[in-house]
C-alpha positions in Angstrom: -14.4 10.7 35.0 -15.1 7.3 34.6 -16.0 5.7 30.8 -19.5 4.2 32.6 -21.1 7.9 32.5 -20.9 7.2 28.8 -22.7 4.1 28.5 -26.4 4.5 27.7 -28.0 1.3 26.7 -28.1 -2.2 27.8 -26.8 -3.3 24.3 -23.6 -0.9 25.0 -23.4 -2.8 28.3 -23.6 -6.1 27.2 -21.2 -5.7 24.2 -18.6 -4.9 26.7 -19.1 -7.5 29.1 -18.6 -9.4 25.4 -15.5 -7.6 24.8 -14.6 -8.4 28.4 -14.5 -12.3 27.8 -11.6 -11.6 25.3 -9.9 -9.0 27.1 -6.8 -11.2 28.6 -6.3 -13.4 26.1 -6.1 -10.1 23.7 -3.9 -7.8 26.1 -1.2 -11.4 26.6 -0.6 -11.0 22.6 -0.3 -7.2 22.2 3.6 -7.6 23.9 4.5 -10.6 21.5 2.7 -8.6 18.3 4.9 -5.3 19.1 7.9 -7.0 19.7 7.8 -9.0 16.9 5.6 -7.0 14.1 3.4 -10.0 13.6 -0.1 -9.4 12.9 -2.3 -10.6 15.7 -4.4 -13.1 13.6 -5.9 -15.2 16.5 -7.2 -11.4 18.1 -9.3 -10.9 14.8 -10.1 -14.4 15.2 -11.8 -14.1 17.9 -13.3 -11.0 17.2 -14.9 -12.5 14.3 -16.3 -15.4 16.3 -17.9 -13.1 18.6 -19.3 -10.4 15.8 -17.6 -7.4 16.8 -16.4 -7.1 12.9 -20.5 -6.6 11.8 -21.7 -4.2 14.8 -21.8 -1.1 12.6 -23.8 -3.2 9.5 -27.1 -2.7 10.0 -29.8 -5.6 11.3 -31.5 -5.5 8.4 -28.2 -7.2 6.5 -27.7 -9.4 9.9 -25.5 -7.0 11.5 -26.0 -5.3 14.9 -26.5 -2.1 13.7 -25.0 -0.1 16.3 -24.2 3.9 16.0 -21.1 5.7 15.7 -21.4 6.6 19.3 -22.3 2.8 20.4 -19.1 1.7 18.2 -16.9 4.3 19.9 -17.8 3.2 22.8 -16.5 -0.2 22.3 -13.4 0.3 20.8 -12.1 2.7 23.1 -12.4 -0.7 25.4 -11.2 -2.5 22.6 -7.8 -0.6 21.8 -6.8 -0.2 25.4 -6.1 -4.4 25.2 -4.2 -4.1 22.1 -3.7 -0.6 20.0 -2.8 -2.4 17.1 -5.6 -5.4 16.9 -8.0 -1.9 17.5 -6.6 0.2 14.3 -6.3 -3.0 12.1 -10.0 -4.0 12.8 -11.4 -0.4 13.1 -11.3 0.2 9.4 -13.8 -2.6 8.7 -16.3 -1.1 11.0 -16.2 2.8 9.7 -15.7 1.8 6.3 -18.8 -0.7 6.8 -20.9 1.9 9.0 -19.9 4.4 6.1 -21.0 2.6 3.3 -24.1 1.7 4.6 -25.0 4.6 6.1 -24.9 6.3 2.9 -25.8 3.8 0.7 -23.1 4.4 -1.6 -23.5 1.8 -3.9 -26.5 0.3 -5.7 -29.0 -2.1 -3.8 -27.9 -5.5 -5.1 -24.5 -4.8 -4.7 -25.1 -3.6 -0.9 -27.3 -6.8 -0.4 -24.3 -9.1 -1.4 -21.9 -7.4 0.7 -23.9 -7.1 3.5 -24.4 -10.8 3.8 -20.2 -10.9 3.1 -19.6 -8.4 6.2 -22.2 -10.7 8.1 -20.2 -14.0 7.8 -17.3 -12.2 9.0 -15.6 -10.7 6.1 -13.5 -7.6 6.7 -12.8 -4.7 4.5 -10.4 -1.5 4.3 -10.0 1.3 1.4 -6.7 1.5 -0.4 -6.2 4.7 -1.0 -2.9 5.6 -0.1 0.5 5.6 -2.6 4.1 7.2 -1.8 4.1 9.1 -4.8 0.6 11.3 -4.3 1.0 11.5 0.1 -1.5 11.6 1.9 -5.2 11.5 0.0 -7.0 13.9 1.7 -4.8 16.2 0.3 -5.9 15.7 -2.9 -3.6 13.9 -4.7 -4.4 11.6 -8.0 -3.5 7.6 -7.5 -1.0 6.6 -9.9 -2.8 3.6 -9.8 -4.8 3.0 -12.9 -8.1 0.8 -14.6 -8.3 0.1 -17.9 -12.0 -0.8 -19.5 -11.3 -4.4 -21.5 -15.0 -5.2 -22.7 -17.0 -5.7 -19.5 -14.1 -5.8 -17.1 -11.6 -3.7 -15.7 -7.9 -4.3 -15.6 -6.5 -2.6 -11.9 -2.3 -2.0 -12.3 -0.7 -0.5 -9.3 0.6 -0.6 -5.7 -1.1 1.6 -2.7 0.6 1.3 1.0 -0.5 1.7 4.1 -3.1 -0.1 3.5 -4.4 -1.2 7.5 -4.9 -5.1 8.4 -3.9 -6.3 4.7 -2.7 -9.7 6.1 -6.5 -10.6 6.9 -8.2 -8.8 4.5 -11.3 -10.2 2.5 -12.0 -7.2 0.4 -10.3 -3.5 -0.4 -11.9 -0.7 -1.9 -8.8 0.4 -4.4 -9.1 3.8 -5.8 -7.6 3.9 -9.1 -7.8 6.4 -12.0 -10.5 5.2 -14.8 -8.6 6.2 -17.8 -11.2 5.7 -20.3 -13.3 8.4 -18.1 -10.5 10.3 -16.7 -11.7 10.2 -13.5 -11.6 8.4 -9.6 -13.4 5.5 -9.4 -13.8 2.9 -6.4 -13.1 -0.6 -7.1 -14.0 -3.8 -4.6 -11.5 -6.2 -4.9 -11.7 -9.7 -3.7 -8.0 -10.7 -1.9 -8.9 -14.4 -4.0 -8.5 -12.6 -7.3 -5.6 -13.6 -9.4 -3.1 -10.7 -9.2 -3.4 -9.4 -6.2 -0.6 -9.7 -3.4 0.2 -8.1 0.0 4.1 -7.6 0.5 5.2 -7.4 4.2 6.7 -4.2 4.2 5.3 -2.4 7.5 8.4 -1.8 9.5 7.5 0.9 11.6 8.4 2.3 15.2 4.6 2.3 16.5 1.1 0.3 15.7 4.0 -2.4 14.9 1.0 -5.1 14.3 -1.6 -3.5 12.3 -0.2 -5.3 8.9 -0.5 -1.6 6.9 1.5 -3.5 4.4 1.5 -2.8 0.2 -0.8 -4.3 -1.5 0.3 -5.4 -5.0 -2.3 -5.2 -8.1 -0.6 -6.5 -11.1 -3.2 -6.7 -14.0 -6.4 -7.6 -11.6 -9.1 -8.2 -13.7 -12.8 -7.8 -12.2 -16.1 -7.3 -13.1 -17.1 -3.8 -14.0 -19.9 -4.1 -11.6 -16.9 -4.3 -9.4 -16.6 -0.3 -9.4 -18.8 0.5 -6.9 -18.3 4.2 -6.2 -17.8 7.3 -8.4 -16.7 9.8 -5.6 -18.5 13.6 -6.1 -16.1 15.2 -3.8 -12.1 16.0 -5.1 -10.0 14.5 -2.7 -11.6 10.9 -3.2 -11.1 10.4 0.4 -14.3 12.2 2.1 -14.1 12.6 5.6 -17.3 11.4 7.9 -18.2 10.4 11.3 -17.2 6.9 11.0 -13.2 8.4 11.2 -13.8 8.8 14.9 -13.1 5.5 15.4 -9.1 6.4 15.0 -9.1 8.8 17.9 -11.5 6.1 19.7 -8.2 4.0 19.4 -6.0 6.3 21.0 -8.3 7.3 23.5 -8.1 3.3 24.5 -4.7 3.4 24.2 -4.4 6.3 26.7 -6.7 4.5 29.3 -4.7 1.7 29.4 -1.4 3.8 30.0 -3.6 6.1 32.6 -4.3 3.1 34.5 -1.0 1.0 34.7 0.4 4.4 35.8 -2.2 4.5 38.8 -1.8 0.9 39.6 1.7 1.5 39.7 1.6 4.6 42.2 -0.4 2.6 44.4 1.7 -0.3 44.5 5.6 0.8 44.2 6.7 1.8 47.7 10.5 2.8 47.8 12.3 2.7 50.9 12.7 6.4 51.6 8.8 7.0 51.7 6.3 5.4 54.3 3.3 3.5 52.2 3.4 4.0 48.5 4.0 7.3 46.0 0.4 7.6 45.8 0.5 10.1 48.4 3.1 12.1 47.2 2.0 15.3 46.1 3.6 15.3 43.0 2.3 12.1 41.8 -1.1 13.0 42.6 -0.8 16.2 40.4 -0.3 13.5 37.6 -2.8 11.8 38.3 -5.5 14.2 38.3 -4.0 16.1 35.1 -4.2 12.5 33.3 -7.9 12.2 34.8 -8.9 15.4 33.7 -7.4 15.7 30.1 -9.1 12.0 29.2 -12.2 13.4 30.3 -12.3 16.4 28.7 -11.7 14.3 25.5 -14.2 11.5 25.9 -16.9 14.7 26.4 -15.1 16.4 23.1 -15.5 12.7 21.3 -19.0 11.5 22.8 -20.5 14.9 22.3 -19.6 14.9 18.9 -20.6 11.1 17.8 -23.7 12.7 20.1 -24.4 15.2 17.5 -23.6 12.8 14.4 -26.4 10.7 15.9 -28.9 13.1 15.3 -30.1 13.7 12.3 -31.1 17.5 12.7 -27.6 18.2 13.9 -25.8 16.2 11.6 -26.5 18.5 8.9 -24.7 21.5 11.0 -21.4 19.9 11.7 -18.7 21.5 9.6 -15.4 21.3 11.8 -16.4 18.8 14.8 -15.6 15.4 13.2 -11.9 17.3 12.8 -11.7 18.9 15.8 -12.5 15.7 17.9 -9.8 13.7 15.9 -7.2 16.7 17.3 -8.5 16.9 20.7 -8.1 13.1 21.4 -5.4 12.5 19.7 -3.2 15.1 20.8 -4.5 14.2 24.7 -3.8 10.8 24.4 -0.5 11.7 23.7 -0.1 14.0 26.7 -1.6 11.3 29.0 0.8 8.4 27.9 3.7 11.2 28.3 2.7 12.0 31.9 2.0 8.1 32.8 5.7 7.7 32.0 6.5 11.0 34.0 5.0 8.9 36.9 6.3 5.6 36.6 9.9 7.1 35.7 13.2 4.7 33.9 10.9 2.2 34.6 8.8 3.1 31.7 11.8 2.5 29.3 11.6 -0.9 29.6 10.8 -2.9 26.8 8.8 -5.6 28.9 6.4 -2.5 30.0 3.9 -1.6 27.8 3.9 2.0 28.5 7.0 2.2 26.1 4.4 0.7 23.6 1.4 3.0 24.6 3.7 6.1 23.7 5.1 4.8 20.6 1.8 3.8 19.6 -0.2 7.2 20.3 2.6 8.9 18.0 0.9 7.4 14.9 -2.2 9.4 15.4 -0.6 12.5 14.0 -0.6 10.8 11.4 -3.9 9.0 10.7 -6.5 11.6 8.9 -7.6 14.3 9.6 -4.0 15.6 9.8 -3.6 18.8 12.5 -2.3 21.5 10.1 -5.9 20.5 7.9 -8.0 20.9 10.9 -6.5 24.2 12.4 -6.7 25.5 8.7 -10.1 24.5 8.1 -11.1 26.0 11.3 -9.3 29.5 10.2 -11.0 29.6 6.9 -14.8 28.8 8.9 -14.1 31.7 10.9 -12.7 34.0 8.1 -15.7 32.9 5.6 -18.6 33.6 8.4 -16.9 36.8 9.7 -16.8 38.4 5.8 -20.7 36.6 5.6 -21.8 38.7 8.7 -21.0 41.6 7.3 -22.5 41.3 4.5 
């Protein structure tokens, strides 16, 4: 099934014909950015000059003010030119749909950043530190503030921190030691103290720059701590995370469709025409087909849901279960494009050895698997022992 049965607005439409204008020049540096583990600075470039960084901030902050399900849309389009340029820039736009959709911080402080976000400044949370693993499993950040009068001094070192290279702004978590609790701090890239090492070395999303960033005695503002998170982990999941399957779901395209244009090109010399009409290839193709749309209906039905305001309140497991079901297909997709194409595949110069190294990292972007299937065990146990009540 075709991505168009998706598309329900003119605005969706003509923010892909947008998307379009920068599709080759996007898809020629994704080879050279893998290859090399260079961060594609003239993709986000461009994606600034074209707005794509402010669609989720809303119009009244001169965004575009489009909906998790409009965003999806686009950056499923977007990650199939480049996976990497997709997960570096895709944490700006759910962390500024996110924070604007809740209104997380107060007014004034929303009304300055909103004009940032408009001018084209990009943002991602630092959450993440070796020591306490993954933070939606509840671990406490080594890294720490320290009140000093009307300031805070930030001391610490978080990793994986997405598209550091062309960061404006990150949202550190760091424990408030005076209050002995989490706290959210914005931190400017300009402020004297902070550094990003280049230590992202990694198999797959090669240029997404998830490098450390380095906070050696920052000292900001105390207005600068703009969140005081109610909830444990201090990394709440929300709709705006669909955005990472959205990625791989791209990423899968892309791999679906090189694999069809190959089966209708390649034409060995033991067949007549090409191994399009081989019945085995055809079986691939139809499993690819019907796997990607069985996740674009798990995905759009859920940003579907989010959308509304009446069901919004009754999702419990969706946002979770949507991150597995793409995720996990997009891996199977890539896996049977290279069943297709064959040795082939294994060629550095073809991108379909990219596409599946690339897809691997989704296991590994939150919600991890074994959370979701929990989560879903404990939902079933808790309203089973409710019922009978």
């Amino acid at each position: 099934m075709s991505k168009e049965l998706f598309i329900q607005t003119d605005e969706q439409r003509q923010w892909l014909e947008k998307l379009e204008t920068i599709s080759e020049s996007v898809k020629q540096l994704a080879q050279q950015t893998d290859e090399q583990a260079t961060f594609p600075f003239e993709n986000f470039r461009k994606l600034r000059e074209i707005g794509y960084t402010k669609i989720t901030l809303p119009k009244e902050y001169g965004g575009d003010g489009l909906t998790l399900y409009d965003a999806i849309l686009l950056h499923e389009t977007l990650a199939s030119y480049c996976g990497s340029t997709g997960l570096a820039v895709s944490w700006t736009i759910q962390n500024v749909g996110e924070i604007f959709e809740n209104r997380y911080w107060n007014p004034q402080k929303l009304d300055w950043f909103g004009g940032e976000i408009a001018n084209g400044a990009t943002v991602n949370r630092a959450v993440s530190e070796f020591a306490m693993g993954s933070p939606v499993r509840g671990g406490r950040p080594a890294t720490s503030a320290k009140r000093d009068g009307n300031h805070y001094i930030i001391t610490g070192r978080k990793n994986y921190t997405s598209g550091a290279p062309d960061l404006d702004y990150f949202l550190v978590s760091a424990w408030i030691e005076d209050e002995d609790q989490l706290g959210f701090f914005l931190v400017p890239k300009t402020v004297q103290g902070v550094s990003v090492e280049n230590t992202w070395d990694v198999a797959s999303m090669r240029g997404t720059g998830s490098d450390d960033l380095v906070l050696d005695n920052v000292r900001i503002d105390q207005t600068n701590l703009v969140e005081i998170p109610n909830y444990t982990t201090g990394f709440k999941l929300n709709g705006w995370l669909l955005l990472i399957p959205a990625t791989y779901l791209g990423i899968a395209q892309a791999a679906r469709d090189y694999a069809v244009d190959f089966a209708n090109s390649h034409s060995p010399n033991s067949i007549k025409g090409t191994i399009a009409q081989l019945p085995n290839i055809q079986t691939l193709i139809g499993e690819m087909d019907l796997a990607l749309t069985n996740a674009r209906f798990t995905i759009y039905g859920v940003a579907g849901l989010y959308n509304d305001p009446t069901k919004k309140k009754t999702l419990i497991n969706e946002i979770n279960i949507a991150k597995h079901v793409v995720t996990n297909t997009a891996i199977e997709v890539v896996d049977k494009a290279m069943r297709l194409v064959g040795a082939k595949s294994l060629q550095r110069s073809n991108p379909l050895q990219r596409y599946y190294r690339d897809v691997r990292a989704g296991l590994h972007n939150p919600p991890m698997d074994d959370i979701t299937i929990k989560r879903l065990a404990e939902t079933a146990i808790e309203n089973n022992l409710k019922a009978k009540e």
